[in-house]
N, C-alpha and C positions, 0 to 999 in steps of 0.2 A: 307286189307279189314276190315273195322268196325265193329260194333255189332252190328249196326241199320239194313246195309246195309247185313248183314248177315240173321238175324232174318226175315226180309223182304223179303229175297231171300228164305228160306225155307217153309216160312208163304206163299206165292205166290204159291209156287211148289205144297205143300199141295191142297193150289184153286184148283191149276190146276188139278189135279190127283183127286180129289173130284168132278168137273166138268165135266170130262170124264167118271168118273163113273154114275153117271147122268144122260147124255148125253144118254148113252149106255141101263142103264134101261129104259130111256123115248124112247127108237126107236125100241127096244123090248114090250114095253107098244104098242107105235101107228102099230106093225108089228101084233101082235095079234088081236086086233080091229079090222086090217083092214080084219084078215083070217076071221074073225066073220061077218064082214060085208058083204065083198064082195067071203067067201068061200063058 
């Protein structure tokens, strides 16, 4: 395994798990909205 292909793999992984985090507070953002809206 290289450096490139290593640093890329970690840098990726990082996305990933930042994107999921994300993910998670925008579905908790739209779940609240929606108790406002429609509770």
């Amino acid at each position: 395994m290289s450096w490139g292909s290593c640093c890329t793999f970690r840098h990726s992984r990082r996305t990933y798990i930042n994107q999921m985090i994300f993910l998670h507070f925008f579905c908790k953002i739209i779940l609240e909205c929606s108790k406002h809206l429609f509770g």
